[in-house]
ZALOKOL-343026 format. One record per residue (C-alpha): x negated, y negated, z; residue number from 0; residue in three letters. Coordinates in steps of 0.5 Angstrom, whole numbers. Each point is the difference from the previous one (the first is absolute). Example, Ala and Ser with C-alpha at 12.3 -4.5 7.8 and 13.67 -1.06 7.14 Angstrom:
BEGIN
(pt (-25; 9; 16); 0; "ALA")
(pt (-2; -7; -2); 1; "SER")
This chain:
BEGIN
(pt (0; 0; 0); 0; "UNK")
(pt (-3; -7; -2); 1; "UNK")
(pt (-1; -4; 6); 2; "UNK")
(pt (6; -5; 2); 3; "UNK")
(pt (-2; -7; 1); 4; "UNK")
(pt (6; -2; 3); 5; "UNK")
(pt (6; 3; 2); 6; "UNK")
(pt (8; 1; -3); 7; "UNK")
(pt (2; -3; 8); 8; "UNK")
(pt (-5; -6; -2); 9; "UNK")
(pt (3; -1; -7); 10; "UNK")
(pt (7; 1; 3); 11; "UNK")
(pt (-1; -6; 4); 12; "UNK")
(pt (-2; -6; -4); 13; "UNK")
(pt (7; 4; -5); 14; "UNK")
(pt (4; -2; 6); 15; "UNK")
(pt (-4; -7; 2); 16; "UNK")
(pt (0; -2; -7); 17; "UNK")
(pt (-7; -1; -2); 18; "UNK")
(pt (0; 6; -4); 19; "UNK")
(pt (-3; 0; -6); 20; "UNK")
(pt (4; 4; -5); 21; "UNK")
(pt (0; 1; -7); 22; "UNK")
(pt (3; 4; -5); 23; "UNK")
(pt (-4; 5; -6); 24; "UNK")
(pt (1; -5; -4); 25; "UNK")
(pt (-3; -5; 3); 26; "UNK")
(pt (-5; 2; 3); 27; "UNK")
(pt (-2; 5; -8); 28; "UNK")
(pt (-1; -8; -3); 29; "UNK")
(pt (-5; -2; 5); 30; "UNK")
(pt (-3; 5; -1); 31; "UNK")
(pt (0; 0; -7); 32; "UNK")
(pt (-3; -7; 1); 33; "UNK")
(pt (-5; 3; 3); 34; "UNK")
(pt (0; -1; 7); 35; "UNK")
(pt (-2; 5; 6); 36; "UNK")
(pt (5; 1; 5); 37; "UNK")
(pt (-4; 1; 7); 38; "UNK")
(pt (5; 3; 5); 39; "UNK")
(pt (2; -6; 4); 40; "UNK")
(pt (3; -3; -6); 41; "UNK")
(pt (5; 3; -1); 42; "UNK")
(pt (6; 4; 5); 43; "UNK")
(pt (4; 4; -4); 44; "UNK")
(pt (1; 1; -8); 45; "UNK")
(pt (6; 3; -1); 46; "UNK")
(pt (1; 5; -6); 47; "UNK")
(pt (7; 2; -4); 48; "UNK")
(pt (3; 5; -6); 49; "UNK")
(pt (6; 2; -3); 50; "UNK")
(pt (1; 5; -5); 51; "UNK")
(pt (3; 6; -1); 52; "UNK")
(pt (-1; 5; 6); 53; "UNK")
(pt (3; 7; -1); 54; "UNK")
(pt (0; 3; 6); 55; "UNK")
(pt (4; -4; 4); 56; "UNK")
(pt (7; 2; 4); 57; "UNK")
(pt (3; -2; 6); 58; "UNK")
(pt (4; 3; 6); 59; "UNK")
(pt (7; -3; 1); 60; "UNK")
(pt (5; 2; 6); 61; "UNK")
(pt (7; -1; -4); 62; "UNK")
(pt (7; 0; 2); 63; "UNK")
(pt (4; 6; -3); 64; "UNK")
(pt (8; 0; -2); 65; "UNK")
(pt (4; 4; 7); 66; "UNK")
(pt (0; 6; -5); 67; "UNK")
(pt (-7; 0; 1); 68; "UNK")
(pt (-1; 0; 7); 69; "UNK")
(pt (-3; 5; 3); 70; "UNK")
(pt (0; 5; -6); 71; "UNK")
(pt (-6; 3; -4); 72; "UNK")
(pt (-2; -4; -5); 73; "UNK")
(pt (-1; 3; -6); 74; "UNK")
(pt (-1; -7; -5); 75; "UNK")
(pt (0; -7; 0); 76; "UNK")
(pt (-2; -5; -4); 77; "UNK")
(pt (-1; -7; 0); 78; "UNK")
(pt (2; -4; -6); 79; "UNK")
(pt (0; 6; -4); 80; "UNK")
(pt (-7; 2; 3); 81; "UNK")
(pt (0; 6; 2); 82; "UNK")
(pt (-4; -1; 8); 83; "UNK")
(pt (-2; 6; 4); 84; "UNK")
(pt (5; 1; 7); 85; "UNK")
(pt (-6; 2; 6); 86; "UNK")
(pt (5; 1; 5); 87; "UNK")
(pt (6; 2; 2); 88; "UNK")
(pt (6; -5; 0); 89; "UNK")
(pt (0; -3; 8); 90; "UNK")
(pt (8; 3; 2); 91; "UNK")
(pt (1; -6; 4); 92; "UNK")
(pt (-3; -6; -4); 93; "UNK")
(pt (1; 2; -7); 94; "UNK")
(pt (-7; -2; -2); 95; "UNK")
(pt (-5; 5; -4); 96; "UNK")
(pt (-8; -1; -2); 97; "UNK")
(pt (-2; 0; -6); 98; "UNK")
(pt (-6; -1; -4); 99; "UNK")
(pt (0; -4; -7); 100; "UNK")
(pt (-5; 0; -5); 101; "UNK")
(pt (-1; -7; -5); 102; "UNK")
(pt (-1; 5; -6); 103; "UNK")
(pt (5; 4; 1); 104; "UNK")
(pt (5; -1; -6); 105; "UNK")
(pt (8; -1; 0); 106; "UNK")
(pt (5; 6; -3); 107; "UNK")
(pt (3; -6; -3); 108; "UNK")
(pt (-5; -5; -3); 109; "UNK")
(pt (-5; 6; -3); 110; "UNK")
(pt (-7; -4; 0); 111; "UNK")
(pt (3; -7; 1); 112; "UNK")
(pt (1; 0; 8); 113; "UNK")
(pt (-2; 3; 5); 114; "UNK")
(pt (-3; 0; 8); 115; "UNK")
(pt (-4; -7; -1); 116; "UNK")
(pt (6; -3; -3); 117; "UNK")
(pt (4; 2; 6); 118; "UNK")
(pt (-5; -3; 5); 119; "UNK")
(pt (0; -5; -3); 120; "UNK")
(pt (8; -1; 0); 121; "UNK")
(pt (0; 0; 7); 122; "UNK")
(pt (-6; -4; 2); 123; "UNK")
(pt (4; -6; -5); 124; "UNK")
(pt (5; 1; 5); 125; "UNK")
(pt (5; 5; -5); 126; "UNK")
(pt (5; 5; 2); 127; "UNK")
(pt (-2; 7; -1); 128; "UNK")
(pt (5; 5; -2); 129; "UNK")
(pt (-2; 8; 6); 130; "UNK")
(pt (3; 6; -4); 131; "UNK")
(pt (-1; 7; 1); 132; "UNK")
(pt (4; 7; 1); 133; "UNK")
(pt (-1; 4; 7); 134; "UNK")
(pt (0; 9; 2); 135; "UNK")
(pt (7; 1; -3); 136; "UNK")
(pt (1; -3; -5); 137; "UNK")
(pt (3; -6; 3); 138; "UNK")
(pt (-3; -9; -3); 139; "UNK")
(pt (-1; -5; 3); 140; "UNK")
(pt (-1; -8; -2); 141; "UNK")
(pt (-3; -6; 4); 142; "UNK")
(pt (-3; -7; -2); 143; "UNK")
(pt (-5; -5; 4); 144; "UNK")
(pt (-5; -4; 0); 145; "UNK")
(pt (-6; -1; 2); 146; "UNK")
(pt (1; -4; 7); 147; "UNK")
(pt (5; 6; 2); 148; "UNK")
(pt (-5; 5; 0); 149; "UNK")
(pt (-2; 3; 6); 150; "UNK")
(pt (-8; 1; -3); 151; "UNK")
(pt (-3; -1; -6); 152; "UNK")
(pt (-7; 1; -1); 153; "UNK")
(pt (-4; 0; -6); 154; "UNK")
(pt (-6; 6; 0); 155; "UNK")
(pt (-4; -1; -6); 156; "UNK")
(pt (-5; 5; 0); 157; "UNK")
(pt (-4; -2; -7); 158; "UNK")
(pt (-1; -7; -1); 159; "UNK")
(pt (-5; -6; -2); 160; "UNK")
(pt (-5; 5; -4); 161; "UNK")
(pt (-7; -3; 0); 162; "UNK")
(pt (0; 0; -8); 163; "UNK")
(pt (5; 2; -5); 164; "UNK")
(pt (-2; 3; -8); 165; "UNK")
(pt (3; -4; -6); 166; "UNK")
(pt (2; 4; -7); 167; "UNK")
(pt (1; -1; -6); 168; "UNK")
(pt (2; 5; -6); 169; "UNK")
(pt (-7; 1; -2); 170; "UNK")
(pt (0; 8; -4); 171; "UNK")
(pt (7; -1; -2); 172; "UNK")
(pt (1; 7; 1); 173; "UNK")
(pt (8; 4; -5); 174; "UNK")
(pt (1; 1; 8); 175; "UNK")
(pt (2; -7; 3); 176; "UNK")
(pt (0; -4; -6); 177; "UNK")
(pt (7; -1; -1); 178; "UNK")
(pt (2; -1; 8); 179; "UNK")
(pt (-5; 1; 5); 180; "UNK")
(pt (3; 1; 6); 181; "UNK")
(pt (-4; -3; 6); 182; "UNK")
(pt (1; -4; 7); 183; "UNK")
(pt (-5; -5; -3); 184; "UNK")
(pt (4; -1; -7); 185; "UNK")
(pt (7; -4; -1); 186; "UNK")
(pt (0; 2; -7); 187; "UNK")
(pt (-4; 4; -7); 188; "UNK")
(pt (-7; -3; 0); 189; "UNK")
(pt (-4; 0; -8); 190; "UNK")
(pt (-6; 1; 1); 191; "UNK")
(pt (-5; -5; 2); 192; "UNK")
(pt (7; -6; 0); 193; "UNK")
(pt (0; 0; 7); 194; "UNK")
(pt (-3; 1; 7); 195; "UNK")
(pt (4; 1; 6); 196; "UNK")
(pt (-4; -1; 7); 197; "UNK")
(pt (1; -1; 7); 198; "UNK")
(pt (-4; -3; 6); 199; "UNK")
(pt (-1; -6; 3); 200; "UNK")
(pt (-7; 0; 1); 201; "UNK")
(pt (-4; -4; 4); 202; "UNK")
(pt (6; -2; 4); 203; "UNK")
(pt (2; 8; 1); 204; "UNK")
(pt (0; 2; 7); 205; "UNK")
(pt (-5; 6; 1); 206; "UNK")
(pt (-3; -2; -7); 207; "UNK")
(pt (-4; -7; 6); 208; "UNK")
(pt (-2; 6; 5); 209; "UNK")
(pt (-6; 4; -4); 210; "UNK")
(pt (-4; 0; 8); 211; "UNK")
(pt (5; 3; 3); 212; "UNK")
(pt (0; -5; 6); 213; "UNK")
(pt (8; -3; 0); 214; "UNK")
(pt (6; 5; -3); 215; "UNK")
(pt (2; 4; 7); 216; "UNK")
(pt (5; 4; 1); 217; "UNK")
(pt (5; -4; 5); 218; "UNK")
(pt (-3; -7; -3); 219; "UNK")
(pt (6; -5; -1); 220; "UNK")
(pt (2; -2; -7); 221; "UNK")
(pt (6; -3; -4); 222; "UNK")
(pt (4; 6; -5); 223; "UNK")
(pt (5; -4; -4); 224; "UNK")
(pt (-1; -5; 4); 225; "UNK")
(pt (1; 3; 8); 226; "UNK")
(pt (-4; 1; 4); 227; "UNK")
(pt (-2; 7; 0); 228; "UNK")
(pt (-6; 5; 1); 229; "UNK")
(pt (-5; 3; -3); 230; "UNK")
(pt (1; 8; 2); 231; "UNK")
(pt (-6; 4; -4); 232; "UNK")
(pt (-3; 0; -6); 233; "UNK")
(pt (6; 3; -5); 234; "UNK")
(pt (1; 7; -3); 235; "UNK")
(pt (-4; 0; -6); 236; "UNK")
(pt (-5; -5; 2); 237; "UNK")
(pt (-8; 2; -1); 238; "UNK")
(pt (-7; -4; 1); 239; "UNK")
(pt (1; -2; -8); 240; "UNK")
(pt (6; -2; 0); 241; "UNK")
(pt (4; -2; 8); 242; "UNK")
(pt (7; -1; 1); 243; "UNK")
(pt (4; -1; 6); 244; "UNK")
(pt (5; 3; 4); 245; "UNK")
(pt (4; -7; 4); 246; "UNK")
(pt (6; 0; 3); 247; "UNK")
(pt (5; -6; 2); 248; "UNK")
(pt (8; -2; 2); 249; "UNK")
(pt (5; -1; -6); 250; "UNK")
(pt (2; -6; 5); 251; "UNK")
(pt (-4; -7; -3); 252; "UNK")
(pt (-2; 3; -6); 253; "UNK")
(pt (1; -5; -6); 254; "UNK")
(pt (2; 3; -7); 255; "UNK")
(pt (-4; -4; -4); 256; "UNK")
(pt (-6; 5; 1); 257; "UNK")
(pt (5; 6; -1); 258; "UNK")
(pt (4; 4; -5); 259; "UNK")
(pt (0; 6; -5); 260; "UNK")
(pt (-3; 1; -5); 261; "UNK")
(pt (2; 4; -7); 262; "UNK")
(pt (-6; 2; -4); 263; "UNK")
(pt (0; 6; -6); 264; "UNK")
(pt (-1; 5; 5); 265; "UNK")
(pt (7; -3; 5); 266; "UNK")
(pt (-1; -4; 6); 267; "UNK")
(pt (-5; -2; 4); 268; "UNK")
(pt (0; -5; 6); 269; "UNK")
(pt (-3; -6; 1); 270; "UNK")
(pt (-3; -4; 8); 271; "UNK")
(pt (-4; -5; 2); 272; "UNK")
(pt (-6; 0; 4); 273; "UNK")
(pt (-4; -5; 4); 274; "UNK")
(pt (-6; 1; 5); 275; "UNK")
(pt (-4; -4; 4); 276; "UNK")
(pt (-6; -1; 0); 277; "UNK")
(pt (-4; -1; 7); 278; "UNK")
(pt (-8; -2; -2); 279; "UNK")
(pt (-3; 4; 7); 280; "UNK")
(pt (-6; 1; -4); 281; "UNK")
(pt (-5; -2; -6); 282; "UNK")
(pt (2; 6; -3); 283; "UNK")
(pt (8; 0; -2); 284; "UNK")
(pt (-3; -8; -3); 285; "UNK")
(pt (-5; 4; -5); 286; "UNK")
(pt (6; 5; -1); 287; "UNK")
(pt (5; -6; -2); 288; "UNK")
(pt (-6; -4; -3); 289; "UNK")
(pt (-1; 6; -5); 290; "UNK")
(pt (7; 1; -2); 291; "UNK")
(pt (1; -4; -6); 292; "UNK")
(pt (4; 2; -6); 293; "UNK")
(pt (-6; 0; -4); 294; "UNK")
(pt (-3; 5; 3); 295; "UNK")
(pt (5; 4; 2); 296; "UNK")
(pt (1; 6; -6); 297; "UNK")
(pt (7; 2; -3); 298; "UNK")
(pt (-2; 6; -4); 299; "UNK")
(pt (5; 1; -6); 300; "UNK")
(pt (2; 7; -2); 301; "UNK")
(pt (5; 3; -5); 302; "UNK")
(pt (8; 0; 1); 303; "UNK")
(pt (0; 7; -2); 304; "UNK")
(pt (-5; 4; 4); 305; "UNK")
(pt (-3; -5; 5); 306; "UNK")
(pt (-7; 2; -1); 307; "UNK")
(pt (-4; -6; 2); 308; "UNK")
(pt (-3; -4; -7); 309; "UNK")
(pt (-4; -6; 2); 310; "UNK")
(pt (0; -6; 5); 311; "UNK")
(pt (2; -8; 0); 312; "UNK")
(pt (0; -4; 6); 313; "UNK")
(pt (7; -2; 4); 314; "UNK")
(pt (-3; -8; -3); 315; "UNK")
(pt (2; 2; -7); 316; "UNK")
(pt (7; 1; 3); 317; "UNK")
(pt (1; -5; 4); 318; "UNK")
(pt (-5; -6; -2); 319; "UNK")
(pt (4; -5; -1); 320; "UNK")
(pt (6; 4; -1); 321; "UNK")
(pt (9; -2; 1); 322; "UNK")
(pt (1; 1; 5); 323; "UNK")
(pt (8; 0; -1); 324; "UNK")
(pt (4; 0; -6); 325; "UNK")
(pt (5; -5; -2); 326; "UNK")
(pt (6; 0; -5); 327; "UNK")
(pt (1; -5; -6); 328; "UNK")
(pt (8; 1; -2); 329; "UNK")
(pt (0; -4; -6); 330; "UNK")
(pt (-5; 7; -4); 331; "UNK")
(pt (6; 5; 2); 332; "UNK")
(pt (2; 4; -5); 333; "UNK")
(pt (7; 2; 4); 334; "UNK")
(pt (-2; 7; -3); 335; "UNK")
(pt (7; 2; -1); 336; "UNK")
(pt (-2; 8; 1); 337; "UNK")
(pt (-5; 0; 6); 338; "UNK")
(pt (-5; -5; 3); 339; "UNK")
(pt (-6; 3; 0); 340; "UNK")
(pt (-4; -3; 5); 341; "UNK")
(pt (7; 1; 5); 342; "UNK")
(pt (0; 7; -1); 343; "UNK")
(pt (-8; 0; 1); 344; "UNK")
(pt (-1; -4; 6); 345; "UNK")
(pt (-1; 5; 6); 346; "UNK")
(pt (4; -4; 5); 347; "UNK")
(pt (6; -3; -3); 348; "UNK")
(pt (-2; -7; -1); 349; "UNK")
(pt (2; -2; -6); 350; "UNK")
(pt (7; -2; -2); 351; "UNK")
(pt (2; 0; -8); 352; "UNK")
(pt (6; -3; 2); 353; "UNK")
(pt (-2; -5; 4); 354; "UNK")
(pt (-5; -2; -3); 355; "UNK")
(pt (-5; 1; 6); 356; "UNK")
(pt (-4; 4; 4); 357; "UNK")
(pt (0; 0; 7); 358; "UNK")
(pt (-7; -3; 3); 359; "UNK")
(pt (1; 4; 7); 360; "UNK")
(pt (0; 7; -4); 361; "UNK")
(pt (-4; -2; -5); 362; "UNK")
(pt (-8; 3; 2); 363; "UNK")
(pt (-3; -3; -7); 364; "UNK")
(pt (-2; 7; -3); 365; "UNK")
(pt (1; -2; -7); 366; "UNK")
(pt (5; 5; -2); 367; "UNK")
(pt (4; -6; -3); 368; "UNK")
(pt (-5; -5; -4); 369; "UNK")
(pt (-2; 7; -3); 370; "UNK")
(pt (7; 2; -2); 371; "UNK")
(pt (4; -5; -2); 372; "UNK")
(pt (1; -2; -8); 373; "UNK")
(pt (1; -6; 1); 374; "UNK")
(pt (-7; -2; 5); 375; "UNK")
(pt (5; -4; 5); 376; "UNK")
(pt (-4; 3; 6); 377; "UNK")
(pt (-7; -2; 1); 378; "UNK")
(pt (-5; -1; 6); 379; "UNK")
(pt (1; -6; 4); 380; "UNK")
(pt (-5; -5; -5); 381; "UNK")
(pt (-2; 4; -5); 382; "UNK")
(pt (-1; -2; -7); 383; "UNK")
(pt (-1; 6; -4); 384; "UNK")
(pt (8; 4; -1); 385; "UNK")
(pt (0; 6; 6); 386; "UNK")
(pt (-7; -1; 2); 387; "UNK")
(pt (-2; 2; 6); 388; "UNK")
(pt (-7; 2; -2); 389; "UNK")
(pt (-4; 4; -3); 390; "UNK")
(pt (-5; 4; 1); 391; "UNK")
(pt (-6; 4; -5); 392; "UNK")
(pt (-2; 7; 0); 393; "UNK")
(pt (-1; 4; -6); 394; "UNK")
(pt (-2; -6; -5); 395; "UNK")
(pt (8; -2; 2); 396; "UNK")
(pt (3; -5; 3); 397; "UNK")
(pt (5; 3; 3); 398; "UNK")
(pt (6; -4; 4); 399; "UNK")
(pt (3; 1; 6); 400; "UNK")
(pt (7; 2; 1); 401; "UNK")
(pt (1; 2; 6); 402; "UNK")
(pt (-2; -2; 7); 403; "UNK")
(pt (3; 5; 6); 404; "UNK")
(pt (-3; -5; 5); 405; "UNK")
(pt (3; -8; 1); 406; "UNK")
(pt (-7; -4; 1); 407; "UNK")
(pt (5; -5; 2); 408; "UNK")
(pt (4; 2; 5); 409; "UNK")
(pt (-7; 4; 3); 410; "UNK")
(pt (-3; -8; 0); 411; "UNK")
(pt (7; -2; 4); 412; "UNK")
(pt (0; 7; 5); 413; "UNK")
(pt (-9; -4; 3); 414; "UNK")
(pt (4; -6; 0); 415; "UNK")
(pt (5; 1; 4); 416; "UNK")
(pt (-4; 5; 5); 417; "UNK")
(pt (-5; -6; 1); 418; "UNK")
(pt (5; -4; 1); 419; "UNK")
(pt (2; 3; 6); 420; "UNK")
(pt (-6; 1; 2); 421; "UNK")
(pt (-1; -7; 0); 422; "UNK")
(pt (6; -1; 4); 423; "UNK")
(pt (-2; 5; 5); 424; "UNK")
(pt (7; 5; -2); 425; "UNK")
(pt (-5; 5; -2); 426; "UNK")
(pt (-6; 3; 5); 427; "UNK")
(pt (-4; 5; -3); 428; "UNK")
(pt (0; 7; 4); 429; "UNK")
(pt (-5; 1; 5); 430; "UNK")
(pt (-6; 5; -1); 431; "UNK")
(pt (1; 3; 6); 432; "UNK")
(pt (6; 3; -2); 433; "UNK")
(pt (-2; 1; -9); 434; "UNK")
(pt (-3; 7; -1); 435; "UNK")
(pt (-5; 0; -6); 436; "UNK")
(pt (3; 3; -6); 437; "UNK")
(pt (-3; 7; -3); 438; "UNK")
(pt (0; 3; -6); 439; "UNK")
């Protein structure tokens, strides 16, 4: 373990005093940049954040069962259509039951249009939620509620925030896939070398900042989709290449603009956000924070097919100058009389044809709309060329980018906000006597 130069109580106090020097990665990566060197009486806390899509995410909810239900062996349930997965028998006495639900799982209703993330996300926007399901014997039941009339409700999500992602690309152009290539990291068909899909916030990620090892703890306080949350352990498919959480936080204070489903080619997927604080004890997590730049992270870039590895560019052919948020330009609509393309693609339901607008508090800035629609009415925020949100080269080709599975945007906001309040002393950092260091 690096030698501490001061403590988590010590930065604790001048957070509640006020005299705290805290800063957000991005601030800190541009001074950096500019080529000053940090010493650990600089600066307190830096505080880092993602949001991107997270398949393994589920919560635990305590739900209010019909009369017919009580007491009774349950034998489905479903939450909105989605099936969720009953862990106990009905209590006779209050007519609740536990039961678990998983962000991919997909509704029997809407096949690959909605799914767990999407429910999630409905009730933390306060929305009424439809409980149905059959009982031992034969018997229904049917029941509503919302999110404050739960007795518990609680997300477990056990892979999240991976350190690095691949980016793809149809580069073989192999019969199997060419016409429809199924895959959670594709929202349509993809010509060969006519599009990039990538995922990843880079410098700004969570576990991509810790490299030493000295501040991801199980037990260290956090902020999931804006609630104060925990880190548990490293996740389930975590390894030393490539680490993900395991985080945990109450649905009570979450904030849906940092949640939601996700439609993909393959079906749904879900998507948080995650902000960590940053304690600076230490030259070493300086260093860490220091080095991390997207211009020398590694993104490698593999075939859509058979996801074999091809070659390498930076997170800065990304994100270097990206938009960061698309916007819309009604007067290039075609009103296309037989399906909106970038509609029917945009993976959380977004945009309205009819309307003639897209909902900014959906919308994650994944391109699906600027390379779908024929009339070239959506575009990053800024951007000149049509439906350009950047190239990237490989194989003597310029490839663009069509499809960002992490919001850079709302990944910048979420180390925002976690700074503010810890400028306000809302947010102190757990205690090291209390974290134990994580392994794997």
């Amino acid at each position: 373990m690096p030698r501490k130069e001061r403590t988590i109580a010590e930065i604790n106090g001048k957070l509640r005093n006020g005299s705290a020097v805290v800063m957000t990665a991005m601030e800190f990566k541009k001074e950096v940049r500019g080529g000053y060197k940090f010493k650990v009486s600089d600066v307190d806390v830096v505080t880092t954040g993602t949001r991107a899509v997270m398949s393994g995410s589920s919560a635990m909810l305590v739900l209010p069962l019909g009369p017919k239900g009580r007491g009774k062996p349950v034998t489905q349930l479903r939450l909105n259509g989605v099936p969720c997965i009953p862990v106990c028998r009905p209590e006779a006495e209050s007519g609740l039951i536990d039961a678990v639900i998983y962000g991919t799982e997909e509704s029997l209703d809407h096949h690959g249009r909605y799914g767990g993330g999407h429910v999630l996300r409905d009730l933390v926007e306060g929305k009424r939620v439809e409980v149905e399901g059959r009982t031992a014997g034969g018997g229904s039941f049917s029941s509503t509620f919302t999110l404050d009339e739960l007795h518990f409700a609680r997300m477990y999500n056990f892979r999240n925030d991976f350190q690095n992602y691949t980016a793809f690309s149809n580069v073989k152009n192999q019969p199997s896939y060419r016409a429809n290539p199924s895959s959670i990291f594709a929202c349509r068909p993809m010509p060969p070398f006519r599009g990039l899909s990538a995922s990843g916030s880079g410098e700004l990620n969570p576990v991509e900042n810790d490299p030493y090892r000295t501040v991801l703890r199980s037990g260290l306080r956090i902020l999931v989709n804006g609630a104060p949350g925990l880190i548990v352990s490293y996740g389930t498919r975590s390894s030393a290449a490539k680490r993900c959480l395991f985080v945990s936080a109450d649905m009570s204070g979450m904030q849906p603009e940092y949640m939601g489903g996700f439609k993909t080619s393959f079906g749904v997927e879900v998507t948080n956000g995650i902000a960590v604080p940053y304690p600076i004890t230490c030259q070493e997590t300086l260093d860490g924070l220091a080095q991390c730049l997207d211009e020398r992270i590694p993104l490698p870039v593999a075939d859509i097919g058979d996801r074999i590895n091809l070659f390498y560019v930076k997170y800065a052919d990304i994100w270097a100058g990206a938009r960061l948020e698309v916007e819309f330009d009604p007067e290039r609509c075609l009103c296309c009389s037989f399906q909106c393309a970038a509609e029917y693609y945009c993976p959380m339901g977004a945009i309205s044809w009819r309307d003639k607008s897209i909902d900014q508090s959906l919308c994650v800035a994944c391109g699906a709309c600027t390379a779908n629609c024929l009339g070239g009415a959506f575009k990053g925020k800024g951007d000149v060329p049509r439906g350009c949100l950047g190239r990237v080269s490989m194989l003597e080709h310029e490839v663009p980018i069509i499809f960002r599975q992490s919001n850079r945007f709302r990944s910048e906001k979420l180390a925002t906000q976690l700074k503010e309040l810890l400028d306000k002393g809302e947010f102190l950092l757990t205690d090291s006597d209390f974290e134990l260091q994580l392994r794997g």
